[in-house]
N, C-alpha and C positions, 0 to 999 in steps of 0.2 A: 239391274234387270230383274224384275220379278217372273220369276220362273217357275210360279204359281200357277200362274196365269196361263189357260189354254191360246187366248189368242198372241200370247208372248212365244209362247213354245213353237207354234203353227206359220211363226213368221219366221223365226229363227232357223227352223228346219224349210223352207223354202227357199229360204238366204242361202242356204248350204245344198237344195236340188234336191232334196231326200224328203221323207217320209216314216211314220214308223212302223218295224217291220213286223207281222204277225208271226215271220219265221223263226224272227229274233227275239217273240214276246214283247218289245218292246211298248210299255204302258206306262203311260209318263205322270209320277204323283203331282196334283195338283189342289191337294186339301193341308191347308197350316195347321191343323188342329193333330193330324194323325202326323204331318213333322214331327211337330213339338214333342207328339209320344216315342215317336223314336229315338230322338232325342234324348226324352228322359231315361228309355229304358238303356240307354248308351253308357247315361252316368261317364260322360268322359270331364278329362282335364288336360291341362296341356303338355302331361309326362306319359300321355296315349298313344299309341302308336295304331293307325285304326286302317285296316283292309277292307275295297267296298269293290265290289263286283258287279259288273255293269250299270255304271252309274249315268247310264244314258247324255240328258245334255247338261248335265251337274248340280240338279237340284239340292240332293240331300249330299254331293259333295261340297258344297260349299257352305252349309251348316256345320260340316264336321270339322271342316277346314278353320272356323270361327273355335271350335271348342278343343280340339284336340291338336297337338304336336306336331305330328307328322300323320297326312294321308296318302295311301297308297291305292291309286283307284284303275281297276283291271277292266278294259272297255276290249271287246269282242270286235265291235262294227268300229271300222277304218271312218265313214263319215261320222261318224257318232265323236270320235277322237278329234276331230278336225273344228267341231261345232265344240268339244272342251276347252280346245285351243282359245276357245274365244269368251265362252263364258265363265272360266279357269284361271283365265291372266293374271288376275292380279295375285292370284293365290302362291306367295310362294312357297309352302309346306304341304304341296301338294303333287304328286307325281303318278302321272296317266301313262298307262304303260299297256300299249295293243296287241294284248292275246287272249288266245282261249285259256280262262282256268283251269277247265280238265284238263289242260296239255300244256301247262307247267309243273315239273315233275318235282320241285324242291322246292316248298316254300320258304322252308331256311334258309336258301340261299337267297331270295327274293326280300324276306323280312330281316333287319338287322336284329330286330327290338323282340328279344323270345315273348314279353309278353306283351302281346298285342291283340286287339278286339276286332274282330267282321262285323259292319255295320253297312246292311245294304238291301237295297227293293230290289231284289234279283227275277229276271225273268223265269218264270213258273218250272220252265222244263228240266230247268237246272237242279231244282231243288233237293233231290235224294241224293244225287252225284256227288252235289258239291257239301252238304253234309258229311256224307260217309268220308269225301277228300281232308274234309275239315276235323275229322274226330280222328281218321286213321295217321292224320300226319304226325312225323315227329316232331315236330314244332307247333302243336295245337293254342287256339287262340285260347285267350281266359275266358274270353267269352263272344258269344253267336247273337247279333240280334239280327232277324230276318222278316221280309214281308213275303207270305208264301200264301195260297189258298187255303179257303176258308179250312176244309175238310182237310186237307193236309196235315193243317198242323192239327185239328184233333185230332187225327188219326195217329199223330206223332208224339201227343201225350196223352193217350190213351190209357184205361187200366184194365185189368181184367173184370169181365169177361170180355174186351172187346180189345184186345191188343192182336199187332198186325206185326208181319217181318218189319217191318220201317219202326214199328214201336220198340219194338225188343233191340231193335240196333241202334236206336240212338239213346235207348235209355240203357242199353249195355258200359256206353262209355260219358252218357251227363244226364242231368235234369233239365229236362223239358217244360218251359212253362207259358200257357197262352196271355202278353201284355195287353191287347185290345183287339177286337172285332173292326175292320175297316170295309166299308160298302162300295161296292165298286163304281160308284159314284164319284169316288176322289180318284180317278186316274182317268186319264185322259189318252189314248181311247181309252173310254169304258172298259173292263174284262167284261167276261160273261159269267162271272162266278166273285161273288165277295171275296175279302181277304182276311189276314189275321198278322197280327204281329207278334213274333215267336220270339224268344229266349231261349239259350240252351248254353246251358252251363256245365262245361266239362270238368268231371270228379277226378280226384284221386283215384291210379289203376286199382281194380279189385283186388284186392289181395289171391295170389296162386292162378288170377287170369288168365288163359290159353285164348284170344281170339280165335286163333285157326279149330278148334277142336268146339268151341263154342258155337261158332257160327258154324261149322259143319253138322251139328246138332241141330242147331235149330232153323235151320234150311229145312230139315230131314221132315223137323216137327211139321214143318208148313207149308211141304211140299203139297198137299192136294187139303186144304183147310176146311172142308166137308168132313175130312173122314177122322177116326178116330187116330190117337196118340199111337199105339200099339201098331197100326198098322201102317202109319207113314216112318215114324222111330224103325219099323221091323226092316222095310223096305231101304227106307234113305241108309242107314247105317248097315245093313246086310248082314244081318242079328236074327236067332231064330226067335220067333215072338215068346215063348218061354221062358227067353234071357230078358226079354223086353221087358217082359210082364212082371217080373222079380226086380227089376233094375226101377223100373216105374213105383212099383208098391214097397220097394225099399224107402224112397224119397217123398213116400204119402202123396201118391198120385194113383188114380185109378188109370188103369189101360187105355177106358172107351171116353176118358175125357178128351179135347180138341187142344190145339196148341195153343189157342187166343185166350185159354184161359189162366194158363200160368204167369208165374209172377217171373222178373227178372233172377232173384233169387232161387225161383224153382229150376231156372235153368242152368244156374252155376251153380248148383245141388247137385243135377243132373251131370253136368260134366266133373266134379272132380269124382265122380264114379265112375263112367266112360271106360278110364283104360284098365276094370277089373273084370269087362265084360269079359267072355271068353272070346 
């Protein structure tokens, strides 16, 4: 079954009385060329164990399903499961399992295999959530390949002077790298906005890391991203700016510079000073 193919997909889903849903982002790839990249960027084998999140009607799970171990593929929409049931069959090292990602609370218990890889065209609106899910869990994968919008993911490897709270937090716990530009041409429906396919590669914890005091930090930084350091740091943290101002130019940062401009490192500069403020 080539599922390439729009008038394959178009028949399939009419076989089954559905549609794809704009609520569920549902866009269905339909370009071999940007497969094959995902693919590549997968680098899997068959001692993989690989997580794919909304994998619609099994396109790129059944390439995984050729290359890797075991797939474990998390489908949202109850017809969408029903339509894997079919183009899935023959797969036996593959297992669809119907729920919401957000709202499975332990992926250890879900994954046997601690390391294991995310390899998925995930619907758009997911994409911070299931990030931040994916980096904050205790069982993080080895590694993130993702198809997310264009502007997303540069905004998600970003460097300064143009980094954003979504930068700093996923570059707090990996490297972020853009594999290829996809035109929203190869998906079916259409988006309205290009795509990209992202990598993100989770590092070793930073050495003396505090997320909670990090990220309460730089929430603070970028709380209103117009205005100067001194004044959203005075504000978010409840620090008189005079402590700010000291705390700031201890770590060679000027006051009236903006949050977007520091580096990962200025920020865990900044917090293992934190608790000497007064």
């Amino acid at each position: 079954m080539d599922l390439l193919s729009p008038s394959t997909i178009k028949k399939l889903l009419a076989r089954h009385n559905t549609r794809p849903s704009k609520g569920l982002g549902q866009n269905f790839l339909i370009d071999k060329k940007t497969l094959g990249k995902i693919m590549e960027a997968a680098n899997l084998s068959k001692n993989d164990t690989v997580l794919e999140i909304g994998p619609g009607v099994g396109t790129l799970t059944q390439e995984l399903a050729h290359k890797a171990g075991n797939v474990m593929a998390i489908e949202k929409d109850a017809m969408m499961v029903e339509i894997l049931k079919e183009t899935l069959g023959a797969y036996k090292n593959v297992e669809v399992i119907n729920k919401d990602i957000l709202k499975i609370s332990n992926l250890k218990f879900k994954i046997s295999n601690s390391d294991y890889k995310v390899v998925c065209n995930i619907p758009y609106y997911l994409t911070s959530p299931l990030i931040r899910k994916l980096l904050e869990s205790k069982n993080q994968p080895a590694e993130i390949i993702l198809m997310v919008q264009k502007e997303v993911a540069q905004r998600i490897c970003a460097k300064p002077p143009e980094m954003s709270l979504l930068a700093v937090s996923v570059q707090f716990y990996a490297k972020p790298e853009i594999i290829s530009y996809v035109s929203k041409n190869c998906f079916w429906p259409a988006p309205k906005v290009d795509s990209a396919i992202i990598k993100i590669t989770p590092r070793e914890a930073r050495g003396g890391r505090t997320p909670a005091s990090f990220f309460k930090t730089v929430k603070a930084g970028f709380s209103q991203p117009r205005k100067q350091l001194l004044n959203n740091l005075s504000h978010g943290l409840k620090k008189d700016k005079k402590e700010i101002s000291a705390w700031l130019a201890k770590n060679g940062i000027k006051p009236q510079q903006r949050a977007e401009t520091l580096t990962i490192q200025n920020w865990l500069n900044l917090v293992k000073e934190l608790d000497k403020l007064p």
